[in-house]
DRENDO-1510 file (C-alpha; in Angstrom, 1 decimal, always signed):
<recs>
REC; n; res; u; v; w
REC; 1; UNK; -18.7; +15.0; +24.5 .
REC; 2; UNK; -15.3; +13.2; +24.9 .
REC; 3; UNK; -11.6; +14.7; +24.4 .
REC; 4; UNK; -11.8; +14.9; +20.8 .
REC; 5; UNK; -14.2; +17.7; +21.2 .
REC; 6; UNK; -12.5; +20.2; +23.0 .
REC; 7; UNK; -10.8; +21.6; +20.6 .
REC; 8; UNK; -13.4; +21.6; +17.6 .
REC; 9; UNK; -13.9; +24.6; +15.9 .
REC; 10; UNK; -12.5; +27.4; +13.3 .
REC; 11; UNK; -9.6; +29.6; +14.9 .
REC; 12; UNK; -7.7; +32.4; +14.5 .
REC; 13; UNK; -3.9; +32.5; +16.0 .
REC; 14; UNK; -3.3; +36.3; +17.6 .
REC; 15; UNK; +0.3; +35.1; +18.6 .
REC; 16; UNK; +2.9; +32.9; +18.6 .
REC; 17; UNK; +6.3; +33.0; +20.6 .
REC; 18; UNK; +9.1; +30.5; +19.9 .
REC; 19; UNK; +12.9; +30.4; +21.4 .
REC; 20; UNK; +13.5; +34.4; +21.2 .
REC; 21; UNK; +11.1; +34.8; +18.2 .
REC; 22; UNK; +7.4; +35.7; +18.3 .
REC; 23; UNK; +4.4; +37.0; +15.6 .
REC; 24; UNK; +1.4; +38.2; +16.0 .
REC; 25; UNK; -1.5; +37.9; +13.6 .
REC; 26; UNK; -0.1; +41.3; +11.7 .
REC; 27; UNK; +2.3; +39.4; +10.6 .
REC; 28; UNK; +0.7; +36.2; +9.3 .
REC; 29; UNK; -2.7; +35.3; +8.8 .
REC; 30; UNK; -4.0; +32.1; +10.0 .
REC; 31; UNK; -7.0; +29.6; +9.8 .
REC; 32; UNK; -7.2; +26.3; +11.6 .
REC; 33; UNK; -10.0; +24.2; +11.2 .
REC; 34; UNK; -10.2; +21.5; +13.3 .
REC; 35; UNK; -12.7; +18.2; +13.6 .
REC; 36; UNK; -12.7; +15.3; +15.9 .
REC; 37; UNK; -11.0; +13.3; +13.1 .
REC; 38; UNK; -9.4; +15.6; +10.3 .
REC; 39; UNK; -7.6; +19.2; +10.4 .
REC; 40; UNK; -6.4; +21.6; +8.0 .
REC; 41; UNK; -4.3; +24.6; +8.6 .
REC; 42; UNK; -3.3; +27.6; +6.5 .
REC; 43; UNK; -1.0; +30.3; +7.2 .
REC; 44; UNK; +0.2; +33.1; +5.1 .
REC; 45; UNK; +2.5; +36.1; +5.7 .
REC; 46; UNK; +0.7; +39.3; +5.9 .
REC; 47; UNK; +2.5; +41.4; +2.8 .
REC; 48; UNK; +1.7; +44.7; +1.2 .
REC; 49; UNK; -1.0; +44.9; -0.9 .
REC; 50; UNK; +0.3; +45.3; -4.4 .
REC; 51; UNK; +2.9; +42.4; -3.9 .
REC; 52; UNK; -0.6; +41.1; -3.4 .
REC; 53; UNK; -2.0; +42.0; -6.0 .
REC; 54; UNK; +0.7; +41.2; -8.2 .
REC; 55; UNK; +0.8; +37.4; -7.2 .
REC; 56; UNK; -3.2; +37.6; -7.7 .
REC; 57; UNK; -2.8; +39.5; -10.9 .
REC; 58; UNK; -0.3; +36.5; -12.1 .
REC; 59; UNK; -3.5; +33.8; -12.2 .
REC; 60; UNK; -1.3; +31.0; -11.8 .
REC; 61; UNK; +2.4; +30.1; -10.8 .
REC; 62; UNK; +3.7; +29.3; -14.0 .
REC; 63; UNK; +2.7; +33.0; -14.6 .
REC; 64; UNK; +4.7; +34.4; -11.7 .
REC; 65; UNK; +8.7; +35.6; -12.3 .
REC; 66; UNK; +11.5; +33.9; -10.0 .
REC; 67; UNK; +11.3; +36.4; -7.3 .
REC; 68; UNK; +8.1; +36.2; -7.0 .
REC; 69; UNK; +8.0; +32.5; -7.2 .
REC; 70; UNK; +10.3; +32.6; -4.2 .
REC; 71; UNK; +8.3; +35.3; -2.3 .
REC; 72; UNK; +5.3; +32.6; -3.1 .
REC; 73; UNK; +6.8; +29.5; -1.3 .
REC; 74; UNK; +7.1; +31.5; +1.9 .
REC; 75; UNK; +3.7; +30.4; +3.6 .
REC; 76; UNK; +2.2; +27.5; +4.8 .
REC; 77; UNK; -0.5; +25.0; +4.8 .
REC; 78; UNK; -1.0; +21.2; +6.3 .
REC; 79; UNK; -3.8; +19.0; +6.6 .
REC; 80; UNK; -4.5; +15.7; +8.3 .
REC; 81; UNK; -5.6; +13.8; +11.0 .
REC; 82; UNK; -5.9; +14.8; +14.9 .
REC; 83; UNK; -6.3; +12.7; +18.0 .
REC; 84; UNK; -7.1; +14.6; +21.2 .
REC; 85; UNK; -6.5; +12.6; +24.5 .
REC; 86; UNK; -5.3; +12.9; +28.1 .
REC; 87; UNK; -1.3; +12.5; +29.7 .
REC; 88; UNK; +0.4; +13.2; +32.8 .
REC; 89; UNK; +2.8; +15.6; +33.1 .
REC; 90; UNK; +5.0; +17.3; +36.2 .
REC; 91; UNK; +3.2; +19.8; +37.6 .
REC; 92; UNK; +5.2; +22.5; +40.4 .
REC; 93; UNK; +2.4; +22.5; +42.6 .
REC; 94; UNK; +0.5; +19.0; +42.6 .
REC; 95; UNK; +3.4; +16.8; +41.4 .
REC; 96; UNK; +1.4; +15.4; +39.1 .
REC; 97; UNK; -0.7; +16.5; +36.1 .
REC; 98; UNK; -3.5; +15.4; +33.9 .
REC; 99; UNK; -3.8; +17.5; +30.9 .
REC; 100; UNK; -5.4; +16.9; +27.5 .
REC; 101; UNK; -2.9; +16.8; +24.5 .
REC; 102; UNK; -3.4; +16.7; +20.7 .
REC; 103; UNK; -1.5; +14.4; +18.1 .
REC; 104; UNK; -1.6; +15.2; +14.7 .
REC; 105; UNK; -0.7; +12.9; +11.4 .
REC; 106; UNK; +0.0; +15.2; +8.3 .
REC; 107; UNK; -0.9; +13.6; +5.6 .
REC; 108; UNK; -0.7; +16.7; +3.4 .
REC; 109; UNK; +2.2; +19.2; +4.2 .
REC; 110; UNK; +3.4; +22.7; +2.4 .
REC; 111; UNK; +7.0; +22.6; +4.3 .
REC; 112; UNK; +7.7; +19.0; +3.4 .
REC; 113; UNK; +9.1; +17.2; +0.5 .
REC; 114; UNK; +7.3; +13.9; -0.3 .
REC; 115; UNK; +10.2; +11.6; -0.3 .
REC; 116; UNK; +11.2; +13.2; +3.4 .
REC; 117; UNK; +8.2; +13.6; +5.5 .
REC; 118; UNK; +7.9; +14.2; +8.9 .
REC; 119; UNK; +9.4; +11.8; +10.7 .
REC; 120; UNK; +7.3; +11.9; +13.9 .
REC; 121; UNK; +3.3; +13.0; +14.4 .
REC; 122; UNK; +3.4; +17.2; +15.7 .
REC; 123; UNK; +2.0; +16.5; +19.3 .
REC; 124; UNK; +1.3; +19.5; +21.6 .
REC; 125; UNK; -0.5; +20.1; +24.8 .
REC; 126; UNK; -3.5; +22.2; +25.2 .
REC; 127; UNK; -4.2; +25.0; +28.1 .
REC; 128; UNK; -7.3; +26.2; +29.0 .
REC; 129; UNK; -7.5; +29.6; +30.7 .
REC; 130; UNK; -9.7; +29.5; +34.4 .
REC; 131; UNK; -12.9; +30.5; +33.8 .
REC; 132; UNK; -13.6; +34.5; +33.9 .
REC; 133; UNK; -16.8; +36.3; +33.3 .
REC; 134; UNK; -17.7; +36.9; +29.4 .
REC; 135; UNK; -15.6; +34.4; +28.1 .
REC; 136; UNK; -16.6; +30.1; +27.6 .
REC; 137; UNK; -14.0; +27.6; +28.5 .
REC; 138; UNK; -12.4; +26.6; +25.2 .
REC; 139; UNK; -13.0; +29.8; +22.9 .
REC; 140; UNK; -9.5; +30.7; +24.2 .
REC; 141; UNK; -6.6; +28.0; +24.7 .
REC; 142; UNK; -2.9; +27.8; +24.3 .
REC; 143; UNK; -1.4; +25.0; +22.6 .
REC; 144; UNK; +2.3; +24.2; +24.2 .
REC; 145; UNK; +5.1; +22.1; +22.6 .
REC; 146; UNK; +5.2; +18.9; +23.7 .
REC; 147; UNK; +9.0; +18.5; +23.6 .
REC; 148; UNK; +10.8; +20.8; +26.1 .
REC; 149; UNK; +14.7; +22.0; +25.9 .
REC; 150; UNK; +17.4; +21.4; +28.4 .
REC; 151; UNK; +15.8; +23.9; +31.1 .
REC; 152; UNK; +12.4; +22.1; +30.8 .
REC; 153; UNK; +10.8; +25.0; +28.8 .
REC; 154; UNK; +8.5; +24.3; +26.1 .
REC; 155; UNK; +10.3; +25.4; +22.0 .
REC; 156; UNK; +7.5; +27.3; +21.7 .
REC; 157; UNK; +3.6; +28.4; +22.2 .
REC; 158; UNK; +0.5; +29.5; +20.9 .
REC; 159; UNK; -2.9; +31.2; +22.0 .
REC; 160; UNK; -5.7; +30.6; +19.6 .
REC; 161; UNK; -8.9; +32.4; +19.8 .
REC; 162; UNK; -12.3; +31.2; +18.2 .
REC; 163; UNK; -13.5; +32.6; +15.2 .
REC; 164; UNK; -17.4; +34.0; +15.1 .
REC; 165; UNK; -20.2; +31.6; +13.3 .
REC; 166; UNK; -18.5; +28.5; +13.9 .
REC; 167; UNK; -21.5; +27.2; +16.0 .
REC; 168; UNK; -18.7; +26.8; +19.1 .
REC; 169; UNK; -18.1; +23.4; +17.0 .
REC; 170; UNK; -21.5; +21.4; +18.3 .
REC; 171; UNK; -23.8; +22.1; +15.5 .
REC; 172; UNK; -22.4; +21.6; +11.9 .
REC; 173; UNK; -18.9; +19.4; +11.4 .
REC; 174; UNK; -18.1; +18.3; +8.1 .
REC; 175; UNK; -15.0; +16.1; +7.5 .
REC; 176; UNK; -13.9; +14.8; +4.1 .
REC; 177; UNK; -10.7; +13.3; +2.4 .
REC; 178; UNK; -10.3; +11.9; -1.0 .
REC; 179; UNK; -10.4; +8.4; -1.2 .
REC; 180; UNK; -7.0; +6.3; -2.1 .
REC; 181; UNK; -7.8; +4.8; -5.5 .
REC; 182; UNK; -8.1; +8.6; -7.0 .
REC; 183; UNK; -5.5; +10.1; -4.6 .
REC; 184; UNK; -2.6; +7.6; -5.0 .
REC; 185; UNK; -2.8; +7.2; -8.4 .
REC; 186; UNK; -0.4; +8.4; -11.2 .
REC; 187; UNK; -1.4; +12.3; -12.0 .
REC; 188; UNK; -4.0; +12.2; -8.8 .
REC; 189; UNK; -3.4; +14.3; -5.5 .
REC; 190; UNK; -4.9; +13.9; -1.9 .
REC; 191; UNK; -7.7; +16.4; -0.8 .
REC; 192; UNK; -9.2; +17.3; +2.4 .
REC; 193; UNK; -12.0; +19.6; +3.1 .
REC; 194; UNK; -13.1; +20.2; +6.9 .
REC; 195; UNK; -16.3; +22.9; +8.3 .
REC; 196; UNK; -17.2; +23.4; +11.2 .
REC; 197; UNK; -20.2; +26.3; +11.5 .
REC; 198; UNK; -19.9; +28.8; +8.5 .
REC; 199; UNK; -16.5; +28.4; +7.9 .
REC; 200; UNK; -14.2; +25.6; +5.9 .
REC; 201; UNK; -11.2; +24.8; +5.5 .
REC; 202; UNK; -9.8; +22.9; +2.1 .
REC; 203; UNK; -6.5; +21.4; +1.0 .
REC; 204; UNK; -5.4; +19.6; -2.0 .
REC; 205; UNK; -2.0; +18.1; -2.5 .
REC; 206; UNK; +1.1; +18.0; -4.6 .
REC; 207; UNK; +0.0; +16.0; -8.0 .
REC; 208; UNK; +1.4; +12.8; -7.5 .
REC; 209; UNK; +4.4; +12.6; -10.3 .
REC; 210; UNK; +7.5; +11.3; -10.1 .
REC; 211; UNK; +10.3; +13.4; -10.3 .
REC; 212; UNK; +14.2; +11.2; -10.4 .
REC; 213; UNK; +15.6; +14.5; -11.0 .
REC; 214; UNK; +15.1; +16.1; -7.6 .
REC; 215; UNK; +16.2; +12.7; -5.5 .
REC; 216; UNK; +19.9; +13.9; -5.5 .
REC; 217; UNK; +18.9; +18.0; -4.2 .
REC; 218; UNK; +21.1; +18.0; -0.9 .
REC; 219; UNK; +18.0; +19.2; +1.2 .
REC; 220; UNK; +14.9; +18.8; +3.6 .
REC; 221; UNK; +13.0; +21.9; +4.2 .
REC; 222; UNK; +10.7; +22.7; +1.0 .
REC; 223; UNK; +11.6; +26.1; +1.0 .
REC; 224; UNK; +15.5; +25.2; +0.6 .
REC; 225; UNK; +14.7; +23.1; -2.4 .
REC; 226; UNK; +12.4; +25.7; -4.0 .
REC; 227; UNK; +14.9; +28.3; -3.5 .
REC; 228; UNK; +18.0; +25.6; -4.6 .
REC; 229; UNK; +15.6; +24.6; -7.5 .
REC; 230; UNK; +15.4; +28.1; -9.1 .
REC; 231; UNK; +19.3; +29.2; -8.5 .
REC; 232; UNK; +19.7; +25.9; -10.4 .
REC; 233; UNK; +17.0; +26.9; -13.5 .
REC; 234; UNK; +15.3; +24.1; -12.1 .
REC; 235; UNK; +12.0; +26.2; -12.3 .
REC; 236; UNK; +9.8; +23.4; -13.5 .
REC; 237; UNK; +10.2; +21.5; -10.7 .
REC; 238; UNK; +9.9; +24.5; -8.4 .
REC; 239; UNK; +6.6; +24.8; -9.6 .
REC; 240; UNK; +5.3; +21.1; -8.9 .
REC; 241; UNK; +6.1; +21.5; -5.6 .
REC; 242; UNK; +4.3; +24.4; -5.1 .
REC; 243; UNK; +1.4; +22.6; -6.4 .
REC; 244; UNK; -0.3; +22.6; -3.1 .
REC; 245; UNK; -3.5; +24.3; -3.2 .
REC; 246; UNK; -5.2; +25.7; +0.8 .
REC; 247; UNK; -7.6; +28.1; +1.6 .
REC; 248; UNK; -10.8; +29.1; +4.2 .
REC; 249; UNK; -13.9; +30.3; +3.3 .
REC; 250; UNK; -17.6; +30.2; +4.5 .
REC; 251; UNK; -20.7; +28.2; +3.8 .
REC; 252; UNK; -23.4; +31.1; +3.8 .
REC; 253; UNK; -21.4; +33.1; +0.7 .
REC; 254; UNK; -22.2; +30.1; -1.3 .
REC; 255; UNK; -18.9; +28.3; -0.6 .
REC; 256; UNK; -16.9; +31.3; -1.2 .
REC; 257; UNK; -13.3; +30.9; -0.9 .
REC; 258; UNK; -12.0; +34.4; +0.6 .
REC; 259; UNK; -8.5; +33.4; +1.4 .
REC; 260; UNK; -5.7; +30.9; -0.3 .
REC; 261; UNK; -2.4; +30.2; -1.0 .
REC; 262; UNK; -3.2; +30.7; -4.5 .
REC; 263; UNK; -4.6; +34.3; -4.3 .
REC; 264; UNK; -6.2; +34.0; -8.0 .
REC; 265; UNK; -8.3; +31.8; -6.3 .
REC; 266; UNK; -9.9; +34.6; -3.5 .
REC; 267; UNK; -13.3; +35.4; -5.1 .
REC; 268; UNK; -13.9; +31.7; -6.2 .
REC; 269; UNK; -16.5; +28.5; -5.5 .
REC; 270; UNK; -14.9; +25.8; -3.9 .
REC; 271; UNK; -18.3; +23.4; -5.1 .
REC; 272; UNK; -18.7; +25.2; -7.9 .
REC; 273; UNK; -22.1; +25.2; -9.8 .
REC; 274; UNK; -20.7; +23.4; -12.6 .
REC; 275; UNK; -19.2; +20.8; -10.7 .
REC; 276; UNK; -20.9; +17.2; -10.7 .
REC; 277; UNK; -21.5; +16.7; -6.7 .
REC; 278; UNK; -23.5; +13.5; -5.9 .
REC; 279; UNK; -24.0; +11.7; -2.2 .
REC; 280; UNK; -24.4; +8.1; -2.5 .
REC; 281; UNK; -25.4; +5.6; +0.0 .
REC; 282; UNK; -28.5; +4.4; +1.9 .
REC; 283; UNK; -27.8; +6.8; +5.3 .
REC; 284; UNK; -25.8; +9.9; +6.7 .
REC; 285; UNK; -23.6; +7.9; +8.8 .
REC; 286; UNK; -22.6; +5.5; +5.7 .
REC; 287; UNK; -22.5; +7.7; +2.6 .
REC; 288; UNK; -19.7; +8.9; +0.2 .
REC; 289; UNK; -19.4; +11.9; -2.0 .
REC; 290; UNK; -18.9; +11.7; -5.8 .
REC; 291; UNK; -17.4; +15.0; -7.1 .
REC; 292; UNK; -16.6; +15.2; -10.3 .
REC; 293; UNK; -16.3; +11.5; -10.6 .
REC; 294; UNK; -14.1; +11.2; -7.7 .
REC; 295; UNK; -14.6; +9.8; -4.4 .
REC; 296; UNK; -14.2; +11.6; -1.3 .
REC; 297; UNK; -15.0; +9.7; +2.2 .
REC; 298; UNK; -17.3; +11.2; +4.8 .
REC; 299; UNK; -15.2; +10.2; +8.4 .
REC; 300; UNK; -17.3; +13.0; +10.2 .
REC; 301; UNK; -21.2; +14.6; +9.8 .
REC; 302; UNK; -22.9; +16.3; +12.3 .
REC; 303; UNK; -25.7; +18.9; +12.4 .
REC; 304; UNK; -26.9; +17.2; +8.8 .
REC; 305; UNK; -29.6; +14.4; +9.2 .
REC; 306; UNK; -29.8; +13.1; +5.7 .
REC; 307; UNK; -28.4; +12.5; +2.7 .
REC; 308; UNK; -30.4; +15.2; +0.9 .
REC; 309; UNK; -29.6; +17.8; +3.1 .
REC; 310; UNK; -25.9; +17.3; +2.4 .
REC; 311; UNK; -26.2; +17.4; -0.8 .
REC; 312; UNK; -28.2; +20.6; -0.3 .
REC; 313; UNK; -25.6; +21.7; +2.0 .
REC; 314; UNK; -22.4; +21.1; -0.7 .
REC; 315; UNK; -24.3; +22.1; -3.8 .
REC; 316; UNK; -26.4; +25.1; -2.6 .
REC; 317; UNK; -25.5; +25.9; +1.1 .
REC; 318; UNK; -26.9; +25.5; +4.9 .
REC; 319; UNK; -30.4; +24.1; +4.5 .
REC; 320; UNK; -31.1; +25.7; +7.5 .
REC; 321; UNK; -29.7; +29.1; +10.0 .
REC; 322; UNK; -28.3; +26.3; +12.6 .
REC; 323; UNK; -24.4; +26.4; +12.0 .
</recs>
């Protein structure tokens, strides 16, 4: 099976604790979908329903007002590419530890700007619980901070729990990213859409644009600027950075997008029927996908045995019950 496989599948994140700070999933809502080779994960703050249904209502972000455009920047989506392997650690009772640990590049990121990216990979090491009756190894596990403070405790921790339908991550995996010469270009933005099971994951990022007037804002964090942006009547620019589009949804609704960033989009086909979706190639493990004219790489397929039963799978949904 390897390493990379442990940790395949569609989760949900029921808590998080950090410093002196913890939430729960009543507090934000979260889907991680993860392959052996690309990840995306979206998280948005649980908030009453008609603030809902006023950012919904809006249809777009040019549409919503300042204060709502600030309440909008405050959640959360990344997408990129994970590598699960195996370090030592110390260990109280052994000395010595072998434990499995993830690294993940972000390639696409809500909380960064473009010109100030992360500066390292977000590495973390993964618990399993011991074995108890009921309940598989790995439909439960904790992922730790790597880095640990002065009194060798880990910044923070969270326990992730397996979502239903997502075929415990051995039948149906599905990894795509949009290929360079129609990400990188002028006007073009990245894209990466992961399944595992019934569920999937999508991300697209910022349209690629220069902006020389934003070089000079005195800040990091994406939220800072978006807030400094506005203060400023800098709202334009505020809104190209929050052109980041994330969101989950299952395969057996049709492609049904039933949670995103961008809440007019709940309700939605992410391959919609009038989209142009072709797979080209001569075999599964060597194909591409043309939609709508642009390319997006296949780095992972599993539980599909041909070419025409992915395009089956993207244009009308699982050829088969076995997700």
């Amino acid at each position: 099976v390897g390493e990379g496989a442990l940790v395949v599948g569609a989760w949900r994140r029921p808590l998080f604790s950090g410093m002196l700070e913890h939430s729960t999933d009543t507090d934000e809502e979260v889907f991680n979908i993860q392959t052996r080779t690309l990840f995306v994960d979206v998280r948005i703050p649980r908030i009453p329903k008609e603030l809902k249904l006023i950012l919904r209502d809006a249809g777009s972000i040019e549409a919503l007002s300042d204060e709502y455009l600030r309440l909008y920047a405050r959640r959360h989506a990344f997408g990129g590419y994970a590598v699960v392997g195996r370090e030592t650690r110390p260990s109280n009772t052994s000395g010595r530890l072998e434990q499995p640990v993830c690294t993940r590049h972000h390639v696409i990121d809500w909380n960064y700007l473009p010109s100030r990216p992360r500066d390292r990979p977000n590495k973390w090491w993964i618990e399993f619980p011991l074995p108890a009756p009921g309940r598989l190894r790995g439909d439960v596990w904790k992922e730790w901070s790597y880095a640990t403070d002065d009194f060798s405790q880990h910044y923070y921790f969270e326990r992730w729990e397996r979502l239903e339908d997502d075929g415990k991550g051995q039948n149906l995996v599905l990894a795509l990213r949009k290929a360079k010469e129609h990400s990188c270009v002028d006007g073009g933005r990245d894209g990466i859409v992961v399944v595992v099971g019934n569920h999937f994951n999508y991300i697209y990022g910022r349209t690629n644009k220069t902006n020389p007037e934003t070089e000079n804002l005195p800040t990091t964090s994406c939220l800072d600027f978006i807030d400094q942006a506005i203060v400023t009547h800098n709202r334009r620019i505020a809104e190209s950075y929050l052109s980041i589009d994330a969101g989950h949804g299952t395969i057996l609704s049709g492609w049904k997008i039933d949670f995103s960033v961008q809440p007019w989009k709940e309700g939605t086909i992410l391959f919609d029927p009038q989209d142009e979706v072709k797979v080209m190639g001569n075999n599964i493990d060597s194909c591409h996908v043309l939609w709508n004219a642009e390319r997006w790489e296949v780095l992972e397929c599993s539980g599909v045995s041909s070419i025409s039963d992915l395009y089956s799978l993207l244009c009308q949904g699982p050829v088969d019950s076995k997700l």
